[in-house]
C-alpha positions as a Markdown table, in Angstrom:
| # | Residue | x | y | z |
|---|---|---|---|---|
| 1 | Unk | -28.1 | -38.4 | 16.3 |
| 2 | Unk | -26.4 | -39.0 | 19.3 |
| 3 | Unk | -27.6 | -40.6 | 22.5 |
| 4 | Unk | -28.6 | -37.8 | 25.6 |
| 5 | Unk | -26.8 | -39.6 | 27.8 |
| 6 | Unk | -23.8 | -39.9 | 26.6 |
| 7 | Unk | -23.3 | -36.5 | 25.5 |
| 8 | Unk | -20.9 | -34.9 | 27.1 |
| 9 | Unk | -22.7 | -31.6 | 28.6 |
| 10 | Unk | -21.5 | -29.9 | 32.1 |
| 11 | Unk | -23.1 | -30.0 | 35.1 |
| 12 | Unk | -21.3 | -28.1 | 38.1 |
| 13 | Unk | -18.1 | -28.3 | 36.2 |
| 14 | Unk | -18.5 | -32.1 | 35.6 |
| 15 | Unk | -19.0 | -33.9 | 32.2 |
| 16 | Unk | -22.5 | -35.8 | 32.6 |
| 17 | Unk | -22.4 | -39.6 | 32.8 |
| 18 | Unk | -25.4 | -41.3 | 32.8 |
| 19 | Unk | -25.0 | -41.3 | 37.1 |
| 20 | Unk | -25.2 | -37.9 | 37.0 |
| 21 | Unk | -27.6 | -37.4 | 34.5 |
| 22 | Unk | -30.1 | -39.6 | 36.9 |
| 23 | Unk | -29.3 | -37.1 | 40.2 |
| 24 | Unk | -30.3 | -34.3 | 37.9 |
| 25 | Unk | -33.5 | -36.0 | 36.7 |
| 26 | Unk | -34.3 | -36.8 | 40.2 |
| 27 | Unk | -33.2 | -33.8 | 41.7 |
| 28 | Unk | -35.4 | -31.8 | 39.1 |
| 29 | Unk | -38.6 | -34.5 | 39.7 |
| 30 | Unk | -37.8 | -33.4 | 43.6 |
| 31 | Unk | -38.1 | -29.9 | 42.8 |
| 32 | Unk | -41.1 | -29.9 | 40.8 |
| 33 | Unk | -42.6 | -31.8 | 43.7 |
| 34 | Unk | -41.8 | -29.1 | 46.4 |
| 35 | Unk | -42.7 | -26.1 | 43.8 |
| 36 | Unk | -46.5 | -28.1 | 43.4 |
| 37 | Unk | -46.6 | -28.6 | 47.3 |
| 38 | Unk | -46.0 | -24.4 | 47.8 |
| 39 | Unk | -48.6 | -23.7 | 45.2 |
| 40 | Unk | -51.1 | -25.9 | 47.0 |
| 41 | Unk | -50.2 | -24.3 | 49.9 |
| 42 | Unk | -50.7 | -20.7 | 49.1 |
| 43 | Unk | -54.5 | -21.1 | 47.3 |
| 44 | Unk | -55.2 | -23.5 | 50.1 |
| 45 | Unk | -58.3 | -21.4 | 51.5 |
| 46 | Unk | -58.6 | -21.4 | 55.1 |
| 47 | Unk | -60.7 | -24.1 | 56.8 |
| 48 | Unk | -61.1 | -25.3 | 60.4 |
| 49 | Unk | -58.9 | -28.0 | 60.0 |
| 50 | Unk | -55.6 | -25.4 | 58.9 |
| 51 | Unk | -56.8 | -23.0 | 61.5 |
| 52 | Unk | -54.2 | -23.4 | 65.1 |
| 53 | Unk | -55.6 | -24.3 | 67.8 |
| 54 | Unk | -55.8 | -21.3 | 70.5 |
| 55 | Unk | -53.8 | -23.2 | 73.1 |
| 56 | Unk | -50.9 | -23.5 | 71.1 |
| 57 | Unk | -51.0 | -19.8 | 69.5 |
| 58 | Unk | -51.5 | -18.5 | 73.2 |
| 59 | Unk | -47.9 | -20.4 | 74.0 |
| 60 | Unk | -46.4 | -19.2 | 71.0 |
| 61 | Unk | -47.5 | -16.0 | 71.7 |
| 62 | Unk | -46.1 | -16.6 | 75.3 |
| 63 | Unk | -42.8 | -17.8 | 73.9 |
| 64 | Unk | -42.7 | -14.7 | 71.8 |
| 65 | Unk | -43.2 | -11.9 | 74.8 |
| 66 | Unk | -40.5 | -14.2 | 77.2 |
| 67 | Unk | -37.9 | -14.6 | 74.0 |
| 68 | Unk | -38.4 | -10.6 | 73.4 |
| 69 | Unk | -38.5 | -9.4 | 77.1 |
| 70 | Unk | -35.3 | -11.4 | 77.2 |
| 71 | Unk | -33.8 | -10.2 | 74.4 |
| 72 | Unk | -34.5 | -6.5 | 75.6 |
| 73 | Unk | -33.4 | -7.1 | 79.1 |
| 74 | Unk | -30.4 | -8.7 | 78.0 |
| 75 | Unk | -29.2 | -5.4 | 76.1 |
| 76 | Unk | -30.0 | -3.3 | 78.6 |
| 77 | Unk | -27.5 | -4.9 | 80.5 |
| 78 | Unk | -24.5 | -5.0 | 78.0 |
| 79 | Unk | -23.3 | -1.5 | 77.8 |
| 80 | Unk | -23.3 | 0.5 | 74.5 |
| 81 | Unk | -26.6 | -0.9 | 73.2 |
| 82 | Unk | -28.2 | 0.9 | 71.0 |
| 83 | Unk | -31.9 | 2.0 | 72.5 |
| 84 | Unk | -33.3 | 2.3 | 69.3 |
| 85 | Unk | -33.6 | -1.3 | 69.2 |
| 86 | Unk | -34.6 | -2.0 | 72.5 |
| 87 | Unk | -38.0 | 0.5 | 72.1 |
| 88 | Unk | -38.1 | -2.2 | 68.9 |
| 89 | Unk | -38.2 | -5.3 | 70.5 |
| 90 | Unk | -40.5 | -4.1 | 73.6 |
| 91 | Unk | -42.6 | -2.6 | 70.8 |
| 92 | Unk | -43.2 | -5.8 | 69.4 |
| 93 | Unk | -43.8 | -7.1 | 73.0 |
| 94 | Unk | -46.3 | -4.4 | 73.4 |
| 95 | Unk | -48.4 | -5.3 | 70.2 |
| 96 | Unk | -48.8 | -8.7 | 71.4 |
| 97 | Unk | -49.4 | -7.5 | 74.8 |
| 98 | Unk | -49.8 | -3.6 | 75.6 |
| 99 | Unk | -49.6 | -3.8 | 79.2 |
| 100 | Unk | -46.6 | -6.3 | 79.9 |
| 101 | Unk | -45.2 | -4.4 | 82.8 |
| 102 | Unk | -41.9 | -5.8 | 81.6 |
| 103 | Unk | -41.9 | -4.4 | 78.2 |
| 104 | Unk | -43.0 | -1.2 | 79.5 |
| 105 | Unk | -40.3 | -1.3 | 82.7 |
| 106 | Unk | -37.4 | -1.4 | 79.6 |
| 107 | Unk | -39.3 | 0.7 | 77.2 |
| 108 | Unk | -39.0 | 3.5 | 79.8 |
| 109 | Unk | -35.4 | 2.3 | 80.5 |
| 110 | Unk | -34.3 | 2.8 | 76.9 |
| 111 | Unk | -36.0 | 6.2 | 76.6 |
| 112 | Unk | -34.4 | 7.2 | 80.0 |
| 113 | Unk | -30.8 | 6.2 | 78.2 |
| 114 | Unk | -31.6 | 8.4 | 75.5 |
| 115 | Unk | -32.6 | 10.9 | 78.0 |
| 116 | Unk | -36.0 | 11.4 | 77.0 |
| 117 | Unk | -36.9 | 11.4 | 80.2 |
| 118 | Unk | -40.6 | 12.8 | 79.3 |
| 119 | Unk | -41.5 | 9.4 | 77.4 |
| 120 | Unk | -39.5 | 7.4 | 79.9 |
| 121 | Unk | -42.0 | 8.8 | 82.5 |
| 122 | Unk | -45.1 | 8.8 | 80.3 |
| 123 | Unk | -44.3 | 5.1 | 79.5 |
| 124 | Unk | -44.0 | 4.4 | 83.8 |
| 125 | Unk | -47.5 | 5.6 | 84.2 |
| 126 | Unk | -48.9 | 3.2 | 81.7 |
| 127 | Unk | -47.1 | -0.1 | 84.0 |
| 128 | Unk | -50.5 | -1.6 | 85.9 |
| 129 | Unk | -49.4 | -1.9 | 89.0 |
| 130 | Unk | -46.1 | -0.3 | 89.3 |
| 131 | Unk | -43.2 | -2.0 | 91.5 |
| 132 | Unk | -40.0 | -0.4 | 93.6 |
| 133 | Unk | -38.0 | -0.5 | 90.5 |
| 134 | Unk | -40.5 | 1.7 | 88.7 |
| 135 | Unk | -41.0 | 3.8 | 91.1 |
| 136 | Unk | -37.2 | 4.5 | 91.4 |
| 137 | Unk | -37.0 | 5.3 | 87.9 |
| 138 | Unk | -40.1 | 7.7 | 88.3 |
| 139 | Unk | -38.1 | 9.5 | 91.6 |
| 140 | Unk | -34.5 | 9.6 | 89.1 |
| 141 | Unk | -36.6 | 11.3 | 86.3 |
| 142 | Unk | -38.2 | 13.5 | 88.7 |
| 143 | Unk | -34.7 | 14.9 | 90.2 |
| 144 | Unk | -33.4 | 15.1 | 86.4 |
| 145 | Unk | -36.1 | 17.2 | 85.6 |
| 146 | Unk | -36.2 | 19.5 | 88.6 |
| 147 | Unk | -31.6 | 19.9 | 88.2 |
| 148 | Unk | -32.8 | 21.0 | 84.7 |
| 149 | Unk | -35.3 | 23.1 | 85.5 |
| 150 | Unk | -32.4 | 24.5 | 88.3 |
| 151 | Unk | -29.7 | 25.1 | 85.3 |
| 152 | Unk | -32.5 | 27.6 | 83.6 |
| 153 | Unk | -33.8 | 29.4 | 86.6 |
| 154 | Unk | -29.9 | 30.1 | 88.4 |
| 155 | Unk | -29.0 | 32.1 | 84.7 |
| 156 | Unk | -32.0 | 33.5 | 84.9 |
| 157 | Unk | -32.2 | 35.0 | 88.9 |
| 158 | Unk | -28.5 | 36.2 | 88.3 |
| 159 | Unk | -29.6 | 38.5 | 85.6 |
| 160 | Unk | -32.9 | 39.8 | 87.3 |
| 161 | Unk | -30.6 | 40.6 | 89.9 |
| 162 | Unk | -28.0 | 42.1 | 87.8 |
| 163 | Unk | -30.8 | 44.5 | 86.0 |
| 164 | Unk | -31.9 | 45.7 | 89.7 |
């Protein structure tokens, strides 16, 4: 029988001394430690000592809706962004808080981009108390829908005239 220690087994490429053979055991003992800490930690039922207290969960939900409204107004402004995930971030702004004028102000501005001008307006109507930005927005949508509506009827007066 040979001693464990001295027999020469790999770890990470590396014959095992008896040095190395003490990291292991005390990297495993750490391990088992962490693994017993998680399992405690998930069947640990709730109580009013685990539960967070509300002034802190209202700032992290305040440092969520400024870190997201950010986010989103930040990719509005660099060009090529894809809109898709703008309506995602001021979506998850909107869960949290359904009527951030902010979220809604670049929830409309990401649906105008895509030209969905319908939901952009839609999505205007639902800000509380709409500023002169919205308002703009509301007036562009408005003239984009009327030069559509144009576009149709000019096709359709020249050949009612033409039948005449």
């Amino acid at each position: 029988m040979s001693n464990p220690e001295s027999m020469m087994l790999e770890s990470e490429g590396k014959p095992l001394t008896k040095v190395n053979l003490n990291d292991l055991k005390k990297k495993l003992s750490e391990a088992e430690r962490y693994k017993e800490a998680g399992n405690i930690i998930s069947v640990h039922p709730y109580s009013e000592e685990t539960k967070i207290p509300e002034d802190i969960e209202q700032k992290c939900l305040a440092v969520n809706i400024s870190v997201y409204n950010n986010l989103t107004a930040s990719l509005l402004k660099v060009e090529g962004s894809d809109p898709l995930r703008i309506l995602h971030y001021t979506n998850i702004v909107l869960e949290l808080d359904p009527i951030n004028s902010k979220a809604l102000y670049r929830r409309a501005q990401a649906h105008y981009i895509m030209k969905d001008y319908d939901d952009a307006a839609e999505t205007l109507k639902c800000i509380p108390k709409p500023d002169r930005d919205v308002l703009l927005l509301l007036k562009k949508k408005q003239k984009r829908a009327s030069r559509k509506k144009l576009k149709v009827k000019k096709p359709c007066i020249k050949i009612c005239s033409n039948n005449k």
